[in-house]
N, C-alpha and C positions, 0 to 999 in steps of 0.2 A: 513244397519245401522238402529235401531229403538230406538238411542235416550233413552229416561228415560220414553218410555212406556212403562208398563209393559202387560205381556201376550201375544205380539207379536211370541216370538217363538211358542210357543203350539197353535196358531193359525195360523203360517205358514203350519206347521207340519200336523196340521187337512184339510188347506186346499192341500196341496199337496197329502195326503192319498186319499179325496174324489172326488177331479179333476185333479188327476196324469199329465195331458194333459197341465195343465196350471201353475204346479208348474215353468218353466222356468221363467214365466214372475212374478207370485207372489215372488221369491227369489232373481229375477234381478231388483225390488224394491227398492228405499229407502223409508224406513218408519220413519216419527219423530214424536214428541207430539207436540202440537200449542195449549195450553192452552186457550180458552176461546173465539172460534172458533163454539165450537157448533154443529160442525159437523165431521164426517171423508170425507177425500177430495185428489184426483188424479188432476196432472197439464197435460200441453202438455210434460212435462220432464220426465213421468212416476214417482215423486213423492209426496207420499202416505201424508197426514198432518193428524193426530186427536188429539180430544178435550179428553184428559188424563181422567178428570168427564164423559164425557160421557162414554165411553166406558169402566167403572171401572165396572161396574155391568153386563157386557157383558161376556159371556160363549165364549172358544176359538173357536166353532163350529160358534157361531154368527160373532164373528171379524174376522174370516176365510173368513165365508158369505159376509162380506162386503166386504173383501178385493177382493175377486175373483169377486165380481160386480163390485167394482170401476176399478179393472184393464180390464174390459170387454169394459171400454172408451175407452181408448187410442187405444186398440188393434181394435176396429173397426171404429177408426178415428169419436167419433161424433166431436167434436172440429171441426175439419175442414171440415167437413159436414155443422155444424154448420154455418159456416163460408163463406162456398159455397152456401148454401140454404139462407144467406142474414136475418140470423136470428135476430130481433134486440134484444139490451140489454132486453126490458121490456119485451118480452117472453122468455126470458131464462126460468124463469120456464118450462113455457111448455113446450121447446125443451129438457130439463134435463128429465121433465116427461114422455115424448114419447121415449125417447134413453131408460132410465131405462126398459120402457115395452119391447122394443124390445130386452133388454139384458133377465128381470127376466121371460118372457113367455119360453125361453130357459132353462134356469139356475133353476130355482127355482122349475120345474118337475125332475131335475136331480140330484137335493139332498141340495141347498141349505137352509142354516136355520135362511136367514134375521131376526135381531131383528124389532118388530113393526108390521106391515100390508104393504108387499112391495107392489109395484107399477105393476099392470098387467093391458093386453090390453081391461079388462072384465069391469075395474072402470067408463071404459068413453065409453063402446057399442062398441070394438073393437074386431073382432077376433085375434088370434094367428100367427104366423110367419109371421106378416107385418114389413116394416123396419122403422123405427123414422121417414122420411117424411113426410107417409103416416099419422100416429097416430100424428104428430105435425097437418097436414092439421085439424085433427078430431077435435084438441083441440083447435086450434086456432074460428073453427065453432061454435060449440057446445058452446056455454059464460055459465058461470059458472060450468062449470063438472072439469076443470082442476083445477079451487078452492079447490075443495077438498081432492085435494091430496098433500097441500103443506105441510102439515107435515111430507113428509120423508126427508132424507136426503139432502143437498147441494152437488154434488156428485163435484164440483170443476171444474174450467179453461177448463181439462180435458175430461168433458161433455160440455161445452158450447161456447168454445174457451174464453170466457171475463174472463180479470183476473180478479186474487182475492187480498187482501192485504198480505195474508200470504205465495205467491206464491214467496217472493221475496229468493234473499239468493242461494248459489252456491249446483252444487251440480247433481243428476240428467242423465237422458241420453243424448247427444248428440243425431241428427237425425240420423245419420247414425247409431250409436247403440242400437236407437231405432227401425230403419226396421231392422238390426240381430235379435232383440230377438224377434219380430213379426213373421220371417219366420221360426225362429228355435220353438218357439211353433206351430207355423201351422204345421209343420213337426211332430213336439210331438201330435196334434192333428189327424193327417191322419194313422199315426200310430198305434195308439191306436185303433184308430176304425178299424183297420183292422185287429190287432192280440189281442187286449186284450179284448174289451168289445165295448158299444156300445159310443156313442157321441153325444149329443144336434145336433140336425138336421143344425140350424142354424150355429153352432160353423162350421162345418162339410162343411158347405157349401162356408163359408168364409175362409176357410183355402184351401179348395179347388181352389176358384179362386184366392186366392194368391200366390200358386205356381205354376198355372196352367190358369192361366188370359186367358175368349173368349175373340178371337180377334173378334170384326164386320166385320167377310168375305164380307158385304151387303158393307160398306163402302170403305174397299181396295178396293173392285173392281172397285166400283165408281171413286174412284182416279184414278185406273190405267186407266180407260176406259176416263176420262176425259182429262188426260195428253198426254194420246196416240194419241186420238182424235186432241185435241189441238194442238200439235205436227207439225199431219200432215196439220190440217188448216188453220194453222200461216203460213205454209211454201208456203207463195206466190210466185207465179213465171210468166215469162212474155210472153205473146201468142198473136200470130198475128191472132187470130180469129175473133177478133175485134179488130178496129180500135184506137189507146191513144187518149185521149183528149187531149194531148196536140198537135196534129199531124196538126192543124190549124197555130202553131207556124214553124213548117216546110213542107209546104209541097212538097218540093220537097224528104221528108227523112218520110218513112215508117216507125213509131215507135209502138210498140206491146204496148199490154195493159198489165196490173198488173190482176193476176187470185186467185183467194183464193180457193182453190179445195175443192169439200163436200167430205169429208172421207167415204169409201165403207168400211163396216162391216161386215163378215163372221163369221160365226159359225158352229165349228165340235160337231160332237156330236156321243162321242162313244157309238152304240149301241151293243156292245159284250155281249155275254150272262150274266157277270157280270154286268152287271148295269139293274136296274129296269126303267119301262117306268114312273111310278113316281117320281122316283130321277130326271129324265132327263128333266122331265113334269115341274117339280119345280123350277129347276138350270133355263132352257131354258127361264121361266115367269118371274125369277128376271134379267135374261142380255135383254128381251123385255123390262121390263121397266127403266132401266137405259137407255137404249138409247132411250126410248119415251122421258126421262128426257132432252136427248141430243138433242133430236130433228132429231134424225137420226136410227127411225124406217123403215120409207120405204126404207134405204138402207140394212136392213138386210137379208142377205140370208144365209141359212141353208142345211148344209152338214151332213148326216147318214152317219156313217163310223164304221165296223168291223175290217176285214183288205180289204174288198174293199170299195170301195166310192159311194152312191146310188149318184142319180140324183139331182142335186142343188135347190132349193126349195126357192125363192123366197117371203117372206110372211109379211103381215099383221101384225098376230098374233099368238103368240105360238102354238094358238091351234089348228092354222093349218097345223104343221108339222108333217110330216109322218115320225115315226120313225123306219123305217126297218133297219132288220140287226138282229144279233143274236147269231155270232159265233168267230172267236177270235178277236185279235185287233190289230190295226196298225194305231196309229192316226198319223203317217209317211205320210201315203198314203192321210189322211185326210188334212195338211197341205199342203202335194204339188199338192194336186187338188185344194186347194185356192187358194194357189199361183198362178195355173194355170188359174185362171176365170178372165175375162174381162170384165169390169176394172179389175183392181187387188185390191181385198181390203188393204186398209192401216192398219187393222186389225184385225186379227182371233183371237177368242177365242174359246179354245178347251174344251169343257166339259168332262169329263173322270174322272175314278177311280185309274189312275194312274199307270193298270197294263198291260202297254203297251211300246213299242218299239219307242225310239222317230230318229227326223234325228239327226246324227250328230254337225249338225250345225245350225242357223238360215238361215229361206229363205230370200234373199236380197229384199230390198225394203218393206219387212210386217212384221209388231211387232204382238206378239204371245202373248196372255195370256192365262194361264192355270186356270179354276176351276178346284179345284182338289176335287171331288167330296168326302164325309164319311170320319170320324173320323181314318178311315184304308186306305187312300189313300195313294198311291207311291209318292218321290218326281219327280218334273221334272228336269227335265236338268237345268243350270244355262244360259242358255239364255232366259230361258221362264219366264217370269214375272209371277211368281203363287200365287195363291190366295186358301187356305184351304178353302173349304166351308162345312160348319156341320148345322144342327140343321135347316136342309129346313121348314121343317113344324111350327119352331116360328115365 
């Protein structure tokens, strides 16, 4: 709906021609006029408000341009960026001015035709493809640079999360139809760059991890390895190795004491010719330092496994493991030779690429976690607690 503005359509129409990728969200728009407003302006509802004078002298190519920045808000959440980064009202400028950079250093090499002198990350001494945080940190610094850039637009609620007086009134997306039309553009965006043409790097990157969100492999694991842990060192139990303290109240009656057992930690580590000693060098450094975290380094020991099992290794420090092996894989054989070590560890974690042969079932008494090492890794079995791990070297 656009209301009693005029030029609206033939500035739909331009902007859909020139960012094909983003007509979803500019045509799932509502647009109205707000006379005397002063500005054109997006809410958290995905609708559009403008000041009818202003924008009378505007080419459809310019109200296109605005329209595909303002709607570059919502769709990259500053509002609630906004609103998470603890922004207060009296910077809203400058969090409107750094969100704009980080939409128009994008946007505006790719064909936009802003009326004015838009807002780039060049005005205030910033390089290109940073995100609003960063360029809000610079402005918030830097005292008086963000002065001069208040005359562009008010870009609305939309950029800032604080409302506005003319936000009021029905109308608008609901959330839930507001993340549809988010992932069906990102769809429309991944798209496009891949059969029709090219994509603002940024647009590109954001639609990426919206359909395709990293998980912090560094963090599951951490969970897993702390519950596991946890687990088994909750699991107090009572041993006549020493004597109860309470044993002075009877003593004609031998009472055991309460034991809280340190958890023994093993590690496979398939060395089959598919895995690299730097993959393994990697994975192995971040499961030492989680359990430095845990405080249960010196109980780690380290198993090489192909499809046979080298010698149990004992260490320190990752970089003291010898990682022989080199030919197919059976991290089968790797698990029940943990199993079989004494103590028995309370938990194994298996390093591997996933293209291997696992047991049928869990070994009793030891929880299994799997890193499942590269972006092409196999799944595990569903008793294996598995943890995706990619991108070792960030």
């Amino acid at each position: 709906m656009s209301g009693d503005l005029p030029g609206v359509a033939l500035a739909r129409l331009w902007a859909a021609s020139r960012f094909p990728y983003l007509a979803s969200a500019i045509f799932g728009s509502q647009i109205s006029a707000a006379p005397g407003i002063k500005t054109v302006a997006v809410d958290a509802r995905w609708r559009f408000r403008a000041d009818p004078e202003l924008v009378a002298g505007w080419s459809p190519a310019q109200l296109g341009s605005v329209l595909i920045h303002l709607v570059s808000h919502p769709l990259r959440h500053h509002a609630e960026r906004a609103v998470d980064g603890l922004v207060p009202p009296a910077q809203s400028r400058e969090w409107i001015c750094a969100a704009d950079a980080e939409i128009n250093d994008d946007l505006v090499p790719a064909g936009l035709e802003l009326p004015g002198r838009p807002v780039l990350p060049a005005d205030f001494g910033a390089r290109d493809g940073r995100l609003a945080e960063e360029y809000f940190q610079l402005l918030t610094k830097a005292a008086g640079r963000a002065g001069a850039r208040r005359d562009w637009l008010d870009c609305g609620s939309g950029a800032d999360g604080q409302g506005r007086p003319w936000d009021a009134g029905d109308g608008g997306l609901d959330p839930w139809q507001a993340e549809l039309l988010e992932r069906q553009v990102a769809r429309d965006i991944i798209s496009h760059a891949r059969e029709a043409g090219t994509v603002p790097a940024g647009l590109l990157r954001w639609a990426t991890e919206l359909l395709s969100p990293k998980v912090d492999w560094r963090r599951l694991l951490a969970a897993e390895l702390r519950r596991s842990v946890a687990d088994v060192a909750g699991a107090v139990d009572y041993s006549y190795r020493r004597p109860s303290r309470r044993a002075a109240a009877t003593p004609d009656v031998v009472l055991p004491a309460l034991r809280r057992p340190v958890p023994e930690v093993a590690v496979v580590c398939d060395t089959s010719g598919s895995m690299t000693d730097d993959l393994l060098a990697a994975a192995l450094s971040e499961v030492e330092g989680l359990l430095s975290a845990l405080g249960l380094a010196r109980q780690l020991r380290v198993l090489a496994c192909d499809t046979a099992v080298g010698p149990v290794q004992r260490v320190s420090s990752a970089r003291r493991v010898q990682l022989t092996g080199g030919g197919g894989t059976d991290m089968g054989a790797g698990i029940t030779a943990a199993a079989a070590l004494r103590p028995r560890p309370a938990v194994t974690v298996v390093l591997t690429d996933g293209y291997t042969p696992w047991p049928a079932q869990a070994p009793k008494g030891m929880r299994v976690i799997a890193g499942l090492l590269g972006d092409w890794a196999r799944d595990a079995p569903d008793w294996v607690r598995s943890i995706r791990v990619s991108d070792l070297g960030a």
